[in-house]
N, C-alpha and C positions, 0 to 999 in steps of 0.2 A: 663819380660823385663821392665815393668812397673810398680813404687813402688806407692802406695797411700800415699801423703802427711798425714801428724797425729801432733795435734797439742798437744803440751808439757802440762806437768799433775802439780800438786801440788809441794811443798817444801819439801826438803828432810828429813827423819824422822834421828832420829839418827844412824840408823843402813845402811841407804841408805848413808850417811855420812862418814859410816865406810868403807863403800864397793868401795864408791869412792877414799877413802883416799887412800886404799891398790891398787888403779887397775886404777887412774885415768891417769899413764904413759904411760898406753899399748895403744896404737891410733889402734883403731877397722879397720882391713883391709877392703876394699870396695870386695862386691861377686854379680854378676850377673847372677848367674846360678840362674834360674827360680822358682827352687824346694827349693832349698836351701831360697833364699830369700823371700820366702812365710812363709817359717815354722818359717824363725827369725821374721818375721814380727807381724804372727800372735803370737808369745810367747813373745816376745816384747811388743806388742800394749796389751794384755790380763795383760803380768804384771805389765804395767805401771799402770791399773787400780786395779791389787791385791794388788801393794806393794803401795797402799796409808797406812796414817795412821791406819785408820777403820781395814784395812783388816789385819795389822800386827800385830795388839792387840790382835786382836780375834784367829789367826791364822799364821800358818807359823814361820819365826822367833820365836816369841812374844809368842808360847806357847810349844819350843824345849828347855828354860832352867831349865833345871831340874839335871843336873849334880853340885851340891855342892861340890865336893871334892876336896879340897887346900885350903877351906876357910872359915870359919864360919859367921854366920847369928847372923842379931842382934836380929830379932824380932821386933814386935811395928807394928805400922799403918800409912803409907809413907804419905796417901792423903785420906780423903773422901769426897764422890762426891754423891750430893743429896742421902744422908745415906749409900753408900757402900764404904766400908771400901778398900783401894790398900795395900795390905801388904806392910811393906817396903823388905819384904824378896822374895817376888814377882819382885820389882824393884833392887833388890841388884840380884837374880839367870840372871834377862834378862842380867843385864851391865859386867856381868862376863863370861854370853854365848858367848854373843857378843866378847868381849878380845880373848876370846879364838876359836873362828871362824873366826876371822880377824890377828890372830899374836900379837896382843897385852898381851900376858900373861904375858911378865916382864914389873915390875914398870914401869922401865925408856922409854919403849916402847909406853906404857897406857900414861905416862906423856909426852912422845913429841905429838902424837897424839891430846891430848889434846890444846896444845900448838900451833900445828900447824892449829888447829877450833876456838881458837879463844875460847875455850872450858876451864873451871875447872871442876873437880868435881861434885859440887853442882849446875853449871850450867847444864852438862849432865844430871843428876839425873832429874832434873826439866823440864826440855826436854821429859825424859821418861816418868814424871808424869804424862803431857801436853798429852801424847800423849795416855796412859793409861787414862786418866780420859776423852779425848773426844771421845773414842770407848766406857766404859760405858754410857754416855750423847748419844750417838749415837743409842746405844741397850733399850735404856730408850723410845726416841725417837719414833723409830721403834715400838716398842707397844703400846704408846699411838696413835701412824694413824695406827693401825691395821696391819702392814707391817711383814707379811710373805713370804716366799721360799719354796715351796711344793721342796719334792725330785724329781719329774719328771721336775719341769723347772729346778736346776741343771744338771739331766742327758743330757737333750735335749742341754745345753750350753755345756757342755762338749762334746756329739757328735760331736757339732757344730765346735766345735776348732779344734778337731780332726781331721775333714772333711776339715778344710782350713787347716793343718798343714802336711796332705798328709798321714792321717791313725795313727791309736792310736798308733802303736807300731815307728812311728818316733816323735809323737807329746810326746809320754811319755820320750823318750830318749832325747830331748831336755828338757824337762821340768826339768831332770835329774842333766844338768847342773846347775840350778837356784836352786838347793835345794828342789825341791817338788817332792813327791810323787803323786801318781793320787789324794788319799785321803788326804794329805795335801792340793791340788790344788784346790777339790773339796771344802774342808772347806772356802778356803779362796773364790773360786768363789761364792759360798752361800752367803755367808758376803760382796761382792762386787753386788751381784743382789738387797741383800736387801737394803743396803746403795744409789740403783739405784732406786727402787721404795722410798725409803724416800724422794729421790731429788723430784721426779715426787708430791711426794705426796706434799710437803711444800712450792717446787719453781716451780710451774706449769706454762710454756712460751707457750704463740700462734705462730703461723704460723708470721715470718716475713712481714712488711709494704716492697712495693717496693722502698719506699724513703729510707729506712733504708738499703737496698741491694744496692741501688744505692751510698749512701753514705757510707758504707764498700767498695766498688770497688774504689771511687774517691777516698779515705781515701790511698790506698793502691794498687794504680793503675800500677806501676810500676809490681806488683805481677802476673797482667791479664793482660795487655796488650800487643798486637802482640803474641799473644797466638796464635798454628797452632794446629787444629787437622789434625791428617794422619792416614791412612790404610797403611798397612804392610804386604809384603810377605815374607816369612822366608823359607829361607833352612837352613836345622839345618846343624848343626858341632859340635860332641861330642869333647870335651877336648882333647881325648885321640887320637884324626883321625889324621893318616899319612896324607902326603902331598899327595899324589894321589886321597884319599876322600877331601880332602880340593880340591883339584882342579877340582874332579869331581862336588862339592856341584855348586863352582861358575861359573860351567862348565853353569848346572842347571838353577841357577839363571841367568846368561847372555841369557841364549833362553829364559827363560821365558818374560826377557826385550825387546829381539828382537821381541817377537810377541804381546808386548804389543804394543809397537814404532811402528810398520807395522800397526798396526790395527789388525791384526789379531784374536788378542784376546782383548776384554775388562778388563779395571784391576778387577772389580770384577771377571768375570769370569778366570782369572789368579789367584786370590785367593781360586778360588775354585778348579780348577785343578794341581796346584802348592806349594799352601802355606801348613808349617807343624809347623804352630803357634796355635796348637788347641782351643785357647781361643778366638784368635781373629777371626779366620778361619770363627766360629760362626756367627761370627758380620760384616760379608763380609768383613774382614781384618786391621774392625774397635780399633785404639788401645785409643782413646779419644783424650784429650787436653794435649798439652806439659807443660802449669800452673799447672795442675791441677794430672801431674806425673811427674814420673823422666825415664828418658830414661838414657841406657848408649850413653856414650860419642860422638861417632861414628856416632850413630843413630838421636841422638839433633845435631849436629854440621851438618850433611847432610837435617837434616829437615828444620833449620835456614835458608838454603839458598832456599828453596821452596816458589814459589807464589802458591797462592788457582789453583788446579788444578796440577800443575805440579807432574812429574813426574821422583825419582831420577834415576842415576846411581846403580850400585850394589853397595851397603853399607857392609865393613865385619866388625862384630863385634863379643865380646867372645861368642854370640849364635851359630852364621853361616852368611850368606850373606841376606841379606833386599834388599827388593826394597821397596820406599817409596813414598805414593801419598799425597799432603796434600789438604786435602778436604773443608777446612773451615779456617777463617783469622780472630783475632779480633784486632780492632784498632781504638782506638778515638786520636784526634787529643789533643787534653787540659784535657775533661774532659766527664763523662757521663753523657750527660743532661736527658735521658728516657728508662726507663727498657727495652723497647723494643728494642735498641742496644745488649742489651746484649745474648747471645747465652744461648743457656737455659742449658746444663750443666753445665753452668759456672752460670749461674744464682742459678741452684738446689746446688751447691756444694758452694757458699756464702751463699746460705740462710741457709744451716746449722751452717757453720762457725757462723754467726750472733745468729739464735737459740742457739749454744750449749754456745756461749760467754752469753747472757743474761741469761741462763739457771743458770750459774756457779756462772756469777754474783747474782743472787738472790738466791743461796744458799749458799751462804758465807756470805752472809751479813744476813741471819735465821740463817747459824749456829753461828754467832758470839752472834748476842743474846741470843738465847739458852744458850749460855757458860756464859753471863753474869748475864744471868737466874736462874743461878744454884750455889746451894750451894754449894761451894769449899772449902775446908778446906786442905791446904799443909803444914803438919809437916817438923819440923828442920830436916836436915839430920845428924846422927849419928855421929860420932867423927870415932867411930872405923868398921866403915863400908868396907872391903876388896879394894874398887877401888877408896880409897880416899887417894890418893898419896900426894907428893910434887912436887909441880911447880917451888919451888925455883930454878935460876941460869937453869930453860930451855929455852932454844932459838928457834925460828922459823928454820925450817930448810931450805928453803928458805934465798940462801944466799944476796936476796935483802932488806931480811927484820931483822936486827939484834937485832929487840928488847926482850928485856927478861923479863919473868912474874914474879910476884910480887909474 
């Protein structure tokens, strides 16, 4: 019922580019079945951190081109990076995988595409370099701080995924979608753990100041303020229930109201004898902060109109029928003068926001030196290399922009 906010990852690499180009029309349907939306979540949030750069060189993509046939190789040495050498024939099989994983296999295909990024040739290519020479600098890295991946902390993250994604054999079949195998996903989660201890190792952050939390909230107050946490009682309703299960659910849910409203029963104790929201059930019916999730529609719109303490009507939503108590209120009038305003899960969930922000911030700004650190040597791109098309007389395809490339 309840999605955890997650905050957006790096720049898109060229094949992340590709993927967008081909797919960026289809608008993602919204789903609130529970199950479902857990395993997108976790394959999601997992591969926004596999398909960084790091993890696409090493693996994934970045090491499935290996089919050359329609095209010949030039040979030679694309780029070397503190003495190792990128084939150019290494950067020539990736951009040709890629065409041909994406629908770009004719010219004229490859060259709108190009056209429409903003993209030539030689600038892709240099793109690929960029992205190939900072996963070596990266592996480089990683062995000068000692940074290893035993295979038990892999397995144990892989358990892990699985275990939030509701059992290997659905977490596999979604992964299935995305192009990965267990053992591709594995490769690439190894290379996303180590790239996690390098951060730790080079950009190491303390525990947030409360001045620095307090000014993230004032910074961005509109984000936490009149924030409601509420408890939740849930009679489910499968998808598929006739309208006589539908009316017995809210049959259900209506007593359960009336013997909240009489007194008769306590709303916790109606969460215990009632509610069939197993997660929350737990937590006496506890589902957190509305900032700090996303409810469906239904469920936010009846909480909105709750003061601390109250208690809704029956709510239906695509679960089943809610009843909703909101337990806690946040609200400054201007601005936050003193940590202690603030509610401490909201407190605990900014001070990581703030953590992971300085964290990122001070590893980008090591890993830029690093790169400026380092010996880079980028050869001319080939004349007669297979994905070095004509641009002439292509136009954006976008009929707001008619300009044609050079």
């Amino acid at each position: 019922m309840a999605n955890k906010k997650k905050n957006s990852e790096a720049a898109p690499t060229p094949e992340q580019q590709a993927r967008a180009a081909s797919s960026s029309r289809k608008k993602q349907r919204k789903t609130y079945a529970s199950k479902t939306v857990k395993i997108v979540l976790v394959v999601i949030g997992v591969l926004a951190m596999l398909l960084s750069v790091s993890a696409m060189a090493c693996s994934g993509l970045m090491s499935q081109a290996e089919d050359t046939s329609g095209y010949k190789l030039t040979g030679g040495v694309a780029a070397t990076i503190n003495g190792t050498n990128l084939t150019e024939d290494t950067v020539t099989k990736q951009i040709m995988s890629m065409r041909t994983s994406y629908g770009y296999t004719k010219d004229k295909d490859w060259a709108q595409y190009l056209v429409d990024n903003d993209l030539t040739p030689k600038k892709y290519r240099k793109q690929l370099i960029d992205s190939y020479a900072q996963q070596i600098l990266l592996q480089q890295a990683q062995k000068e701080n000692g940074v290893t991946v035993s295979d038990e902390e892999v397995e144990k993250a892989w358990k892990d995924a699985c275990k939030s994604a509701g059992g290997a054999k659905a977490f596999k079949k979604t992964l299935k979608t995305y192009g990965y195998t267990e053992d591709t996903y594995k490769d690439s989660l190894k290379e996303s753990l180590a790239q996690q201890k390098l951060k730790d190792a080079v950009a190491p952050t303390s525990k947030p100041k409360d001045s620095e939390i307090v000014d993230y909230i004032n910074e961005n107050l509109s984000s936490y303020n009149d924030a409601r946490r509420s408890s939740n009682i849930l009679i489910k309703v499968d998808s598929d229930a006739s309208d006589e299960d539908k009316a017995a659910a809210k049959a259900k849910a209506q007593e359960c109201l009336d013997k909240i409203n009489s007194g008769e029963l306590s709303f916790e104790d109606a969460v215990e004898q009632y509610s069939e929201d197993a997660g929350s059930k737990e937590k006496k019916g506890d589902v957190g902060w509305d900032k700090l999730t996303t409810f469906v529609d239904s469920y936010q719109t009846a909480l909105e109109g709750l003061n601390k303490g109250d208690v809704s009507e029956v709510v239906e939503s695509t679960y089943g029928y809610h009843i909703i108590k909101c337990t806690d209120y946040f609200h400054v009038d201007n601005q936050v003068d003193d940590i202690n305003q603030v509610p401490e899960a909201i407190k605990k969930y900014v001070s990581n926001v703030v953590k992971t922000r300085a964290a990122s911030t001070a590893y980008s700004e090591w890993l830029e030196q690093y790169k400026k650190d380092a010996d880079i040597t980028v050869n001319p791109m080939p004349k007669d290399v297979p994905y070095n098309v004509s641009l002439k007389g292509v136009t954006k395809s976008s009929t707001d922009d008619s300009s044609t490339a050079e």
